[in-house]
C-alpha positions as CSV (number, residue, x, y, z in Angstrom):
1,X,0.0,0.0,0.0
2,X,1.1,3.3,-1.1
3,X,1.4,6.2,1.3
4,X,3.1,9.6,1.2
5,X,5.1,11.6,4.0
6,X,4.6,15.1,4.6
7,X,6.9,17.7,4.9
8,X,6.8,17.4,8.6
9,X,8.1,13.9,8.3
10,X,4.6,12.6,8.6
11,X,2.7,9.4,7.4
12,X,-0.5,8.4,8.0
13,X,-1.5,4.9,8.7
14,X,-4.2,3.4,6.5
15,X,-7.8,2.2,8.4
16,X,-7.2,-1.1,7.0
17,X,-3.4,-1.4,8.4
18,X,-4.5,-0.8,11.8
19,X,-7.3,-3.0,11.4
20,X,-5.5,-5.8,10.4
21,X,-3.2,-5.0,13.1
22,X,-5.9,-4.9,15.9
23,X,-4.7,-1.2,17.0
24,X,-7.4,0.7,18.1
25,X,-8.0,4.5,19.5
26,X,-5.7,3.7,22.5
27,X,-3.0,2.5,20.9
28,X,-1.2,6.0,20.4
29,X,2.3,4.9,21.3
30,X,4.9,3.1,19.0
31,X,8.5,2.2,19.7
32,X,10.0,2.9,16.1
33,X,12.9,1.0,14.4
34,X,15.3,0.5,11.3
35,X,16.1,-2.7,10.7
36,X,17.5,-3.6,6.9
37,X,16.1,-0.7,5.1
38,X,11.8,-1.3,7.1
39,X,10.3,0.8,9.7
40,X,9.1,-1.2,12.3
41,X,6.0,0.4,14.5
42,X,5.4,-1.7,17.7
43,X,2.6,-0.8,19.7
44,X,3.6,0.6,23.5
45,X,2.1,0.7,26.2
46,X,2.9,3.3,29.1
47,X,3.0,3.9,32.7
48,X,3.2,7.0,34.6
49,X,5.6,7.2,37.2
50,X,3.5,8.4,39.9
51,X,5.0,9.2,43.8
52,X,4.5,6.6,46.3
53,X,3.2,8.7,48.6
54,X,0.5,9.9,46.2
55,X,-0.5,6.5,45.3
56,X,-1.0,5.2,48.8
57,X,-3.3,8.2,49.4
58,X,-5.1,7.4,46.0
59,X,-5.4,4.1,47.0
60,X,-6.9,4.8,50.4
61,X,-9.6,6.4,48.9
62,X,-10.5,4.6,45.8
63,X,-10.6,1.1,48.2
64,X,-12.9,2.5,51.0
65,X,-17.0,1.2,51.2
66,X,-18.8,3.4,51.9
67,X,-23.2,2.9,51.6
68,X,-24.0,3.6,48.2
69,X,-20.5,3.5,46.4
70,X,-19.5,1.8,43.7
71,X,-15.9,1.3,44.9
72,X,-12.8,-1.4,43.8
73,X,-12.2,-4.2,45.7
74,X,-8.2,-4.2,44.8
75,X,-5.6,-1.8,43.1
76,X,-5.8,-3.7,39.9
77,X,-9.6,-3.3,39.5
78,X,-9.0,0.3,39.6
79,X,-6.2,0.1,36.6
80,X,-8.1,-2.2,34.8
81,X,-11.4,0.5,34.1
82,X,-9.2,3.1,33.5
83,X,-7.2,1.3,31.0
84,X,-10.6,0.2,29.3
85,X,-12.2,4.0,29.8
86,X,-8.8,5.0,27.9
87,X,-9.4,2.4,25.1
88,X,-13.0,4.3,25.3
């Protein structure tokens, strides 16, 4: 499949490519390579480094019950809906 680069060093990846590929609206980073003369896109996924202090405090609120809330019963619950909300 024929594609051109823009000026800006630009190239837009065809529906059907990322299709075929099973990339969807999250997928939005790509460790690049150069190996024998092909550009090699692989999907990346990251991680924020966040402070440990921070995430205990996030964590003590996100894992208390309270009447009525719909809280997480682990850490992992809690990354595992936001990675899906991300993926939208």
């Amino acid at each position: 499949m024929l594609v051109k680069r823009s000026r800006k060093n630009q190239i837009a990846i065809p529906k059907v490519i990322l299709e075929r590929a099973g990339l969807g609206a999250g997928d939005i980073y790509f460790d690049i390579q150069c190996s024998t003369g092909r550009i090699i896109l692989t999907p990346m996924e990251l991680e924020e480094k966040i402070p440990i202090d921070s995430l205990m405090r996030f964590e003590k609120q996100m894992l208390k019950h309270e009447a009525g809330d719909n809280g997480y019963r682990s850490m992992e619950e809690v990354i595992h809906h936001l990675r899906d909300k991300r993926r939208g």
